[in-house]
C-alpha positions, -999 to +999 in steps of 0.1 A: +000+000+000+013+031-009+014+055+020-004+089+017+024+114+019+049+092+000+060+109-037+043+090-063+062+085-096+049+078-130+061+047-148+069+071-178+094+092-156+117+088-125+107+123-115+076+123-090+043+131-102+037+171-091+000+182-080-017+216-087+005+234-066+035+222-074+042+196-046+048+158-048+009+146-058-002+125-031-026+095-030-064+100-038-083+074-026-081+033-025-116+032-006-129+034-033-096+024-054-095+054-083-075+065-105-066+060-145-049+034-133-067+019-106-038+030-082-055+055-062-038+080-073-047+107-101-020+096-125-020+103-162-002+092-198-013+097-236-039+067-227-059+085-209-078+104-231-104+113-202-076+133-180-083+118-150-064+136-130-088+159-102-092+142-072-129+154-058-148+143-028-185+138-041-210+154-032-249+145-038-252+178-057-222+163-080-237+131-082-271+143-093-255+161-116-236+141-135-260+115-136-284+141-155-254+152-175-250+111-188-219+103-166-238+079-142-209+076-111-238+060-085-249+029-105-222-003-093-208-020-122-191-051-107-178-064-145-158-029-139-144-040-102-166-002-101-181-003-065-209+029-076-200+063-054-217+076-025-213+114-005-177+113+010-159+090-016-128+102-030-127+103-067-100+111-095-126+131-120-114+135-157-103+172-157-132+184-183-159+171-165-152+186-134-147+217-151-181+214-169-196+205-131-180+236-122-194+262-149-228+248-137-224+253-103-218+219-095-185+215-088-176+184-062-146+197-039-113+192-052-083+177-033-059+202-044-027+177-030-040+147-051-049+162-080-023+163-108-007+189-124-019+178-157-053+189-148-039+228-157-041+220-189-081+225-189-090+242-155-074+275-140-055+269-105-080+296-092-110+280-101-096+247-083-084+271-054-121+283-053-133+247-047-107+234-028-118+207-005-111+211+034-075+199+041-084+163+063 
C-alpha cells in the first residue's frame, strides 16, 4: 500500500508526479480504489484520453448532476471492479468534466494535493483554489 504522503512516480518518468501546486501529488483514494490506473492515485499518460487527474470528494449535488449530465458515477458495475459512489468517496474526475460541473455550479470539492498537475491544462488553478476541499 502506498502511503499517503509518500511521492508518487509515474512509470513514464523517475521524476515524481507534481499536483496543482507544485508539490509531490499525493494518494487519492483506495476506498474506493480510483484513478486512470486503478492505483488510487490521479495519475496520467497519452492513454488517458479522459484526464483523469482531479481528485474530488462527491458530493450528492455532484452526483445528481452528472447522472443528468449522462456520466452515471452511483450505479455499481461489478464487470468494472466499479463499487458505484456515495457522499464522502474520494474520486480522480477527468479534468473536463469537473470543469463542466464547475461552470454549472456543481463542482464536487477538489483535493488540491492529489490532483495532478496535468489537470492545468483545462481548469485555471483559481478555479480549483475556489473549490478546494477542506484539508483532512
Amino acid at each position: 500500500m502506498i502511503a499517503i504522503n509518500k511521492p508518487l512516480v509515474s512509470a513514464r518518468s523517475t521524476k515524481p508526479d507534481r499536483n496543482v501546486l507544485g508539490g509531490e501529488l499525493v494518494e487519492c483514494s483506495r476506498d474506493p480504489v480510483t484513478g486512470f490506473f486503478r492505483d488510487g492515485c490521479c495519475r496520467t499518460n497519452r492513454e488517458d484520453v479522459g484526464v483523469h487527474t482531479v481528485c474530488c470528494v462527491m458530493t450528492e449535488d455532484f452526483l445528481i448532476f452528472t447522472v443528468e449530465a449522462g456520466n452515471d458515477l452511483v450505479t455499481p458495475h461489478p464487470e468494472w471492479e466499479f463499487p458505484g459512489l456515495v457522499v464522502g468517496d474520494r474520486w480522480c474526475l477527468c479534468a473536463a468534466r469537473w470543469l463542466e460541473a464547475a461552470e454549472a455550479g456543481h463542482a464536487p470539492p477538489a483535493v488540491l494535493e492529489a490532483t495532478h498537475e496535468k489537470s492545468l491544462d483545462i481548469i485555471p488553478l483559481e478555479m480549483l483554489k475556489q473549490h478546494a476541499a477542506d484539508p483532512s
